[in-house]
C-alpha positions, 0 to 999 in steps of 0.5 A: 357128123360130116356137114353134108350129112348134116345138111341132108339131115336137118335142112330142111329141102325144097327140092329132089336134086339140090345143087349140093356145093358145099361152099368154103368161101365166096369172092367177086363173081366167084364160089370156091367149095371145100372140095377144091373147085371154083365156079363162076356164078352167072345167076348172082345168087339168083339176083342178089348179088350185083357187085359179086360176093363181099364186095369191100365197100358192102364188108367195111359198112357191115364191119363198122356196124357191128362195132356201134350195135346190132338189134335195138328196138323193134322197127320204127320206135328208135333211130337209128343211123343206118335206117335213116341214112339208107331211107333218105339216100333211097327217096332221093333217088326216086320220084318225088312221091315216092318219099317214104320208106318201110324196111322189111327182110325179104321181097315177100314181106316188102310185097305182103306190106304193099298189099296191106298199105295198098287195102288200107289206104283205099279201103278197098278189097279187090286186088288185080295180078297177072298170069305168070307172075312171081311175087313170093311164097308167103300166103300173101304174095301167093295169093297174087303169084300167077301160076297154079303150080305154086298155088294150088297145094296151098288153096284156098288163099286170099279172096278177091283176086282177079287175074288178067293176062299181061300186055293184054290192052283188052283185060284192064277193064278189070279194074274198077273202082273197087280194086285196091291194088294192081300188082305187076312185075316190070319184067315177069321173072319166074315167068320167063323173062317178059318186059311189059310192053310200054304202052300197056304199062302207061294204060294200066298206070292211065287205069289206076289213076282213073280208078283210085287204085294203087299201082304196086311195081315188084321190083324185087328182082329188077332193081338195083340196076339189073336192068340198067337202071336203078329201077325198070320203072325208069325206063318206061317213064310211069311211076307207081304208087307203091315200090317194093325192093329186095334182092340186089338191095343187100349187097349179100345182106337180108333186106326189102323195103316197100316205099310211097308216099306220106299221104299213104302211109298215114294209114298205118299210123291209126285204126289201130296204130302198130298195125303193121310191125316187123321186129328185124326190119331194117336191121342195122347191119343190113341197112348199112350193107345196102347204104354201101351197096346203093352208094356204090351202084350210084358212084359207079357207071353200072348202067353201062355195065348191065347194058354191055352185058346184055349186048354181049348176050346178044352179039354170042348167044345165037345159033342152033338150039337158040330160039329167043334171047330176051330181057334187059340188061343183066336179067336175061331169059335164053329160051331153048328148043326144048326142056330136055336141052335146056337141062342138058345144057345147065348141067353140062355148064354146071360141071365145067364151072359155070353156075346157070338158072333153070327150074323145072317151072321154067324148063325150056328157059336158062335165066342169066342174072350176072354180077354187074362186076364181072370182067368182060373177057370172063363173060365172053367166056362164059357165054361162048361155053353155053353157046358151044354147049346147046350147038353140041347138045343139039348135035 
């Protein structure tokens, strides 16, 4: 059997209309398929891939695991070198309580824990989430992702959720002292790219702190300097109670993690113990990737990198057709006039080599996420094809 057959067989899909590349190999900023062709990713595998595909660092860290061991003991009953290196090198990083570290697989299940640790440290049920927001496909994270059409097919899902619209000053007296957690996303993804306004991210930490609420950051799609810095939270200067992580983290490997304090992780120890387990979490050749890959993002001057690649956007991506540029950094939302254009404009990109976001859930936004390595020369590029692209679609 031919292997797209046998991808059209037995994968199971998502969607209509997959992409379909068949990919031989990946290197730097780049996809290289069986057929000859090479692409330039400009979406980072949809924000994973920060330091661009098999990076040297992040394949010798793996390499060098894999000849001490892979798979031991199911989490936090062994220890183990990667685990405990990448958990120390992360809480030093991060606020002072901020200081501890559970490693899952995915930014769904880093956000379904916070959820738990969030009701079980406050012995609380309510939980409040915000219209538009994204939080994952898990039942879980569902429950608290803001828009009906990822949610409806899947009703009922978890009780008690309140939504409430973002920046809105008005609405955060939803949160009461029976509320467990607020959960928000620094820069709404999904939903089109939307940093919260400072302001109203300061009320809504001022909120939860009068209430004993716990305040959970998604920023599984933010961090990693995707924004320019190691996390957004840093630029608005309010630290959350519990920080869930994923994507970037990796550097191309399966990793999340949710971290807090001692305080409140005490909760998992007791009534019963065990009660929250994970068998891959924290596998030790992920966790030895993102030791490579959280170093190198450290070492390197990539907050100037995100920031150069934002103005750059900027400086290019204006013209006819171009109704907003919005984002930070390298997470970037290019709102079009309208959908028809938008798709007009991805495909035709696609066909001349350049990888673009868009979804029909977001069908008048282009999502630009590139590999914080990327050259210069190659991004102006790049961004003067989609630039020509919407004036000659518009046309």
């Amino acid at each position: 059997m031919q292997l797209r057959d046998a991808f059209f067989r037995h994968i199971a899909q998502t969607s209509d209309q997959p992409m379909g590349l068949e990919i031989d190999y990946a290197s730097g900023c780049h996809l290289h398929t069986t057929d000859g062709r090479t692409f330039l990713d400009l979406i980072s595998g949809i924000a994973v891939s920060s330091l661009g595909h098999r990076h040297p660092k992040v394949i010798d860290a793996i390499r060098g695991q894999l000849d001490r061991h892979l798979h031991v003991m199911v989490y936090g009953e062994f220890i183990q070198q990667p685990q405990s290196e990448l958990a120390a090198e992360l809480c030093r990083a991060l606020p002072a309580q901020l200081s501890r570290v559970y490693f899952v697989n995915s930014g769904t299940e880093a956000n379904e824990g916070a959820l738990k640790l969030a009701k079980k440290s406050t012995g609380r049920s309510g939980l409040v989430a915000f219209r538009n927001s994204y939080h994952g496909d898990t039942h879980g994270s569902l429950s608290v992702t803001g828009r009906n059409i990822y949610r409806d097919p899947y009703m009922p899902l978890l009780p008690d959720v309140t939504f409430l619209d973002f920046n809105d000053m008005e609405q955060l007296g939803a949160i009461t002292n029976e509320t467990a957690a607020v959960i928000l996303e620094p820069i709404q993804g999904e939903g089109g790219v939307i940093p919260a306004d400072p302001a109203w991210l300061r009320a809504v930490r001022e909120r939860c702190t009068e209430t004993g609420t716990a305040l959970i950051f998604d920023e599984i799609q933010t961090g990693f300097f995707r924004t320019g810095r190691l996390f957004a939270f840093e630029h608005y200067d309010v630290v959350p109670d519990i920080l869930c992580m994923a994507k970037a983290m990796g550097g191309g490997m399966p990793i999340g993690a949710f971290i807090s304090s001692d305080e409140r992780f005490e909760a998992f120890k007791f009534d019963p113990p065990l009660n929250h387990v994970t068998t891959f979490g924290g596998h030790p050749v992920s966790c030895a990737a993102s030791l490579a890959t959280l170093r190198e993002l450290q070492s390197g001057d990539y907050a100037t990198k995100a920031e150069n690649i934002q103005q750059l956007a900027s400086d290019l991506l204006t013209g006819p057709g171009i109704v907003e540029l919005r984002g930070r950094g390298a997470m970037l939302g290019l709102q079009l006039e309208s959908a028809d254009l938008t798709q007009r404009v991805v495909e035709t990109c696609f066909q001349k080599g350049v990888i673009l976001g868009w979804t029909l859930h977001s069908n008048s936004l282009i999502r630009i996420a590139p590999p914080l390595v990327i050259e210069e020369e190659e991004l102006h590029q790049a961004f003067t094809l989609i630039r020509d692209t919407v004036r000659a679609c518009c046309g």
